[in-house]
N, C-alpha and C positions, 0 to 999 in steps of 0.2 A: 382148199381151206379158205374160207371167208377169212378176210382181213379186219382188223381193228385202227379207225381213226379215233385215239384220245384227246379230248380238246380241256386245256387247263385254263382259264382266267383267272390271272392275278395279282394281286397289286400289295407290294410289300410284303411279300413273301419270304424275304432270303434265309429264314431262319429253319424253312418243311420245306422251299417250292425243288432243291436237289434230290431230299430221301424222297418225295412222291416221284420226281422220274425213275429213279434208281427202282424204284417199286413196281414200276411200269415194264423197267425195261427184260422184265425175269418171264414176259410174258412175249412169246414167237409169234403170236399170233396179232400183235400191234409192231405195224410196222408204220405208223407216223402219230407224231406226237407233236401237238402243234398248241406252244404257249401262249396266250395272249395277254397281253401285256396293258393293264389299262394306267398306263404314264407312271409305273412304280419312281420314287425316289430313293429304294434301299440300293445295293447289290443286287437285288435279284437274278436282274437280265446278266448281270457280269457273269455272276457263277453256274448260269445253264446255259451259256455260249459256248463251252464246251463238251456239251453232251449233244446226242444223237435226237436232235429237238427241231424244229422252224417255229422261227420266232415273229409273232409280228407284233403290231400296234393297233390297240384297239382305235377306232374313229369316232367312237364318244364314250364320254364315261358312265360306266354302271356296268356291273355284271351280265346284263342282257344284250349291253351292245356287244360286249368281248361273247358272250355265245355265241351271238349272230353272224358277227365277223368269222372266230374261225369256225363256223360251218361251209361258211362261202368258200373257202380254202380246202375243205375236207377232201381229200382222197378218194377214202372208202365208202361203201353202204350202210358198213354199222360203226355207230358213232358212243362212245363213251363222255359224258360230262364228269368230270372230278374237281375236287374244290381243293386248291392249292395251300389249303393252311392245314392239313393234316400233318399233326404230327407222324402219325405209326397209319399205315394202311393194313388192314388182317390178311395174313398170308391166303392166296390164292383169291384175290376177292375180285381181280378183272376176268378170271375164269367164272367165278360166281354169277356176276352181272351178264355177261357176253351169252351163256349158255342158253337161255331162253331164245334168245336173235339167233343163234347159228343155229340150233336145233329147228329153228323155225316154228315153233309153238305162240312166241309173241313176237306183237313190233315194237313196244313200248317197256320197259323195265322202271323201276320207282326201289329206289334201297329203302331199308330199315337196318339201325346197327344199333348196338346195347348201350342207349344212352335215354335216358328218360324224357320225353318231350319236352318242350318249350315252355314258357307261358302262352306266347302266342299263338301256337300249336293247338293247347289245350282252349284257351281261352278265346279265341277267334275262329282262327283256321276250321279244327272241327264240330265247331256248332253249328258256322254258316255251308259245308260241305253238308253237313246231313238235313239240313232243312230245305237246301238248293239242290244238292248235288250226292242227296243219298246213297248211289251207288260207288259215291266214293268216299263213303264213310271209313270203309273197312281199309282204307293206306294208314298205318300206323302212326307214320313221319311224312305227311306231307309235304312241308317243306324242306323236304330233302332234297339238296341239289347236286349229289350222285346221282345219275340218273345214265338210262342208253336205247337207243332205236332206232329205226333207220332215217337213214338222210332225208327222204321222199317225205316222210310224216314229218321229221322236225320242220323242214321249209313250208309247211302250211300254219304252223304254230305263230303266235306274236309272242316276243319275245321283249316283256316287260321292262323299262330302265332301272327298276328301284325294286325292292324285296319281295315284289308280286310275280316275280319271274318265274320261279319255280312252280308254284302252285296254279301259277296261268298256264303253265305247259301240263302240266295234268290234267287242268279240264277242257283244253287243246285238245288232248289225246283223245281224252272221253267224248267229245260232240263230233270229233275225225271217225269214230266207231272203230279204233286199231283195236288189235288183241291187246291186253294191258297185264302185267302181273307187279309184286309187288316180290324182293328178295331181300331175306337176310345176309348181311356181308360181315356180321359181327362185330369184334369192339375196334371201335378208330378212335387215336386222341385227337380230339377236334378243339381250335379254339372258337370258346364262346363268344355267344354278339357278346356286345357291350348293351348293359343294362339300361345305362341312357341310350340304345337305339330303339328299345322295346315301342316305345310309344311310337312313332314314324314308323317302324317295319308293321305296330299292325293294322294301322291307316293301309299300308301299301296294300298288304295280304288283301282287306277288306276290299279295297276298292278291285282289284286283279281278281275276284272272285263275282263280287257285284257285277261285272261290267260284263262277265259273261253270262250273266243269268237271263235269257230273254223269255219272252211269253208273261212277265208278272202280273197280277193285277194292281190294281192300285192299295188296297187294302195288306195284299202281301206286304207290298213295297211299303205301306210304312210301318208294318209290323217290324222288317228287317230292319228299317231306322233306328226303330227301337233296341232290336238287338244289337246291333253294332254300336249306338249309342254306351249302353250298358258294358260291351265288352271290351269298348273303350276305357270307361271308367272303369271296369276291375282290372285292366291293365296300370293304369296310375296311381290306382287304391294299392295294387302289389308294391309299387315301388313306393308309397307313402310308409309303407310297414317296415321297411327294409330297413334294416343299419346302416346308416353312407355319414362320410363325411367329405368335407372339400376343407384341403390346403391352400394357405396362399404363402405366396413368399412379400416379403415385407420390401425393404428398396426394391425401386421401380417398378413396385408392384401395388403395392395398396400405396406405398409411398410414392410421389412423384418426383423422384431424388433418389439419392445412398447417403444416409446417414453420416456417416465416416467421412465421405468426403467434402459433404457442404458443411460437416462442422469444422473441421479442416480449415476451408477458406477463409471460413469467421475467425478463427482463431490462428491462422497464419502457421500452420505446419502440412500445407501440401504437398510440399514440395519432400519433407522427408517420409509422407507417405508415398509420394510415388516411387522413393528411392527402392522401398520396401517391397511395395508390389512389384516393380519391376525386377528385383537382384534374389526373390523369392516364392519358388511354382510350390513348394510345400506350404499349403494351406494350414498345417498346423503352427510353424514357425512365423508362418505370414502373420496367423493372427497375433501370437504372441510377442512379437514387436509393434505391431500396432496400437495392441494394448498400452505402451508403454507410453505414447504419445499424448494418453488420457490422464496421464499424471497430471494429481492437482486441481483436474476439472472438477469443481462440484457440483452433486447430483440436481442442485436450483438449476446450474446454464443448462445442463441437460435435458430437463424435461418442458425449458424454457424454449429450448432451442425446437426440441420436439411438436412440440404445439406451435410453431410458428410456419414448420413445414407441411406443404399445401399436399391433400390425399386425396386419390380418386376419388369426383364430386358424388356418384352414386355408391359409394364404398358400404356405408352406413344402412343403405336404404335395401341393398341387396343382401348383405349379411342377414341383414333382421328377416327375411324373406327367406332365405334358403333356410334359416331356423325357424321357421314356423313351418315350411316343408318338413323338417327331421333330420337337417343335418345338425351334426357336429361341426363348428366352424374353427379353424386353429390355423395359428401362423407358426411357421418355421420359418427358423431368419439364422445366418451367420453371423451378424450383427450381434450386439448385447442384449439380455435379458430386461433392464432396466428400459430401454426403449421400445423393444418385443411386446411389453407387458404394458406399456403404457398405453400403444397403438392398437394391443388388442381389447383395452377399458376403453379405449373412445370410439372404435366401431362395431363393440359387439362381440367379438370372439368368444369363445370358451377355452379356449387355450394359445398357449405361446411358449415355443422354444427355442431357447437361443443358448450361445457365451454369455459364459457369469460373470460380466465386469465385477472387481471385488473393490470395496468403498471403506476408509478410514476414518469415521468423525466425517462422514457424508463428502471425503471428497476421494478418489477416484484413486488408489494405489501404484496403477498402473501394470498391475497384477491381474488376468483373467484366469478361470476355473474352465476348461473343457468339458462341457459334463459328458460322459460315458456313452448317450445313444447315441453321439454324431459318429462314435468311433465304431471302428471295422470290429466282425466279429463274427460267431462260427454261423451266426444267421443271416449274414451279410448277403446280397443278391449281387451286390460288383466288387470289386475289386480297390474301390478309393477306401483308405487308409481314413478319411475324415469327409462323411459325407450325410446329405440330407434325409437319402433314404433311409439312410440308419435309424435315423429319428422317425422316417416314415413310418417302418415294421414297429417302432415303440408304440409309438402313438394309437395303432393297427390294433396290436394285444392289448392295452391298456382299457380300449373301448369296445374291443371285441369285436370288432369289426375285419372285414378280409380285405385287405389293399384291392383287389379286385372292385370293392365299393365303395374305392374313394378318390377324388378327383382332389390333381394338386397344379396349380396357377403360378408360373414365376417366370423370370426374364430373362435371365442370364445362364454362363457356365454351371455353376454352383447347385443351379435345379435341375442340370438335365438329367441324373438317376432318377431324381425323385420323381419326374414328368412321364421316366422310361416304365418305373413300374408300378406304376398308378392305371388304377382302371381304369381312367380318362386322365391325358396328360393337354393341358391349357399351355401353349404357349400365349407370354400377351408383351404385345407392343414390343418382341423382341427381334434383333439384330442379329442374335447368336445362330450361325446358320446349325450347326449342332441339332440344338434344343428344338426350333421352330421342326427341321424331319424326323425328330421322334415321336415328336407331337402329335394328337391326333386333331385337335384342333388350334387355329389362332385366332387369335383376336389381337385389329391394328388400328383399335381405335382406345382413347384413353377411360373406357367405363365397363364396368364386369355388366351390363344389362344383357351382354350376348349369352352371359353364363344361365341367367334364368330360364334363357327358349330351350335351354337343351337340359334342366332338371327338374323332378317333378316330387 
């Protein structure tokens, strides 16, 4: 019986990268499975140290070097590629893939599985295949990276750093002249790119497809400009239509400070805030002795105080920018409403959530209101009792938009739900080692200009 070398790269995995081995492992005829590992910071590598795995470490990052790597290592003749963020693999589907290669009818395999193309599938990928590379018009998913064939053909293949990877090995395969088929392996839950990757993955595609087109003339060549030009922009034109919004978290965030606590120092009660935070981990009681501290202040020192604290100097200038792109801009803050709402009239916002300081004759009860989205509830995604995603999912239904398409920006403890289940989570200028590994991106310098390169 021909043996199966399965090769896995992947990076922050911990939540699929056990059930895909376990899904591997129902199959005799794979007798090495070799994870590679491109510098994860979850768990991952913890919880498949003990399964029947070799593990190594990719030598540079990107999914093409972790291909290349464990091929070098491969065992076997025929080699499986699987992508380590499925959730559910379909029963019997490394028999599915392997059957072409051990029957010996192809060397090459390419999956298709029940999930409707891409943008950049539809929109790149197969316009420039059937004008360059017609005969591989007919792969339904080409940028599929389920993929399998023998060791001999992959080592002639180059194997792309960035999301040309896939589709370079396909037309690898095709100028190698291997047998090539294409296989259905059914439904897999897969997670999605991220929507702000679309623009750079179909740069990559383009260019991993350009670069093996030889023989052009020059008139081709810049017809093809043209198209790639154009399906550039109906890649950025899709995401202009889109519903998105971006959160930010308000101290130490748009603010350069914490509210609380520089007003605090002005007015000389630090020191029984710090009594409070420290003699207090329920965020709900936290707040409401804090609140107590605002007795008497009237709403003039506060909004006095407000404006005198200094905010990220391009705060202004990138809000107005991201809302003329299409988003919805809004702060969530633990903080009070009264300064939430003031902060969000001076750079723009369209909304702000906060605690309801409540106010007497304009000065300050020392009474706060929770209002109802911070708290836990049957549509809750974690477990905190008082937290920001809560406010997230409101916000989410309110403008009809899917957390999937909305990015949220903040610093500390306090944000890390809301970072976790945001379709892009900002960590910025933060300390909190938490928040920065669930993040998908940081930024460590004091201005959101980083936020513009990555929205469109």
């Amino acid at each position: 019986m021909s043996m199966i070398t399965v090769i896995i790269p992947i990076l922050n995995e911990e939540k699929t990268i056990v059930n895909v081995v376990r899904s591997i492992e129902k199959f005799k005829m794979v007798n090495d499975i070799i994870i590679v590992d491109d510098k994860s910071l979850d768990r991952s590598i913890e919880l498949v140290k003990e399964l029947n795995v070799r593990i190594i470490t990719s030598t540079k990052l990107g999914k093409g070097a972790s291909m290349r790597d464990g091929l070098l290592v491969a065992k076997n003749d025929i080699i499986i590629f699987l992508d380590g963020d499925i959730k559910k693999y379909a029963n019997g589907f490394i028999s599915k893939i392997a059957k072409p290669l051990i029957n010996g009818t192809h060397d090459f395999v390419k999956t298709n599985f029940d999930r409707e193309a891409g943008r950049v599938t539809e929109l790149v990928a197969k316009p420039l295949l059937s004008l360059l590379f017609p005969e591989l018009a007919k792969y339904s998913q080409p940028l599929s990276g389920i993929i399998a064939g023998r060791k001999k053909y992959f080592e002639q293949t180059t194997f792309e750093d960035d999301y040309g990877v896939d589709i370079g090995i396909l037309i690898d395969m095709h100028q190698l002249g291997v047998r090539m088929t294409e296989v259905k392996i059914g439904k897999i839950e897969h997670k999605m790119k991220l929507w702000q990757e679309l623009s750079n993955m179909s740069k990559a595609v383009s260019k991993a497809i350009l670069k093996r087109a030889t023989g052009l003339g020059l008139n081709q060549l810049e017809t093809i400009n043209i198209i790639r030009d154009q399906m550039e922009f109906a890649i950025k034109e899709s995401l202009l239509n889109m519903k998105k919004m971006i959160i930010f978290d308000m101290d130490n965030t748009i603010l350069l400070g914490r509210f609380i606590y520089d007003f605090a120092n002005l007015h000389g009660f630090e020191k029984e805030l710090e009594k409070i935070v420290s003699k207090n981990e329920d965020p709900l009681v936290r707040t409401k002795l804090i609140a107590k501290l605002m007795q008497g202040k009237d709403i003039g020192q506060i909004i006095e105080f407000v404006d005198q604290m200094p905010i990220v100097a391009d705060a202004i200038g990138t809000i107005n920018s991201l809302k003329k792109r299409g988003y919805v801009v809004g702060i969530i803050s633990d903080s009070y409403d009264v300064v939430a709402n003031h902060i969000k009239n001076k750079v723009g916002a369209d909304f702000s959530l906060a605690n309801e300081l409540e106010f007497s004759k304009s000065r300050a009860t020392g009474e706060v209101k929770i209002p109802s989205f911070f708290i836990k509830n049957e549509n809750s995604k974690c477990k905190c009792t008082y937290c920001k995603s809560n406010a997230l999912l409101t916000v989410a239904e309110k403008y009809s938009i899917p957390i999937s398409n909305i990015i949220s920006v903040g610093d500390g403890e306090a944000d890390i739900c809301m970072l976790k289940f945001s379709g892009l989570g900002i960590a910025f200028c933060s300390d909190n080692i938490t928040l920065k590994k669930i993040s998908h991106i940081e930024i460590n310098e004091k201005k959101f200009k980083a936020i513009l390169n990555i929205t469109f």
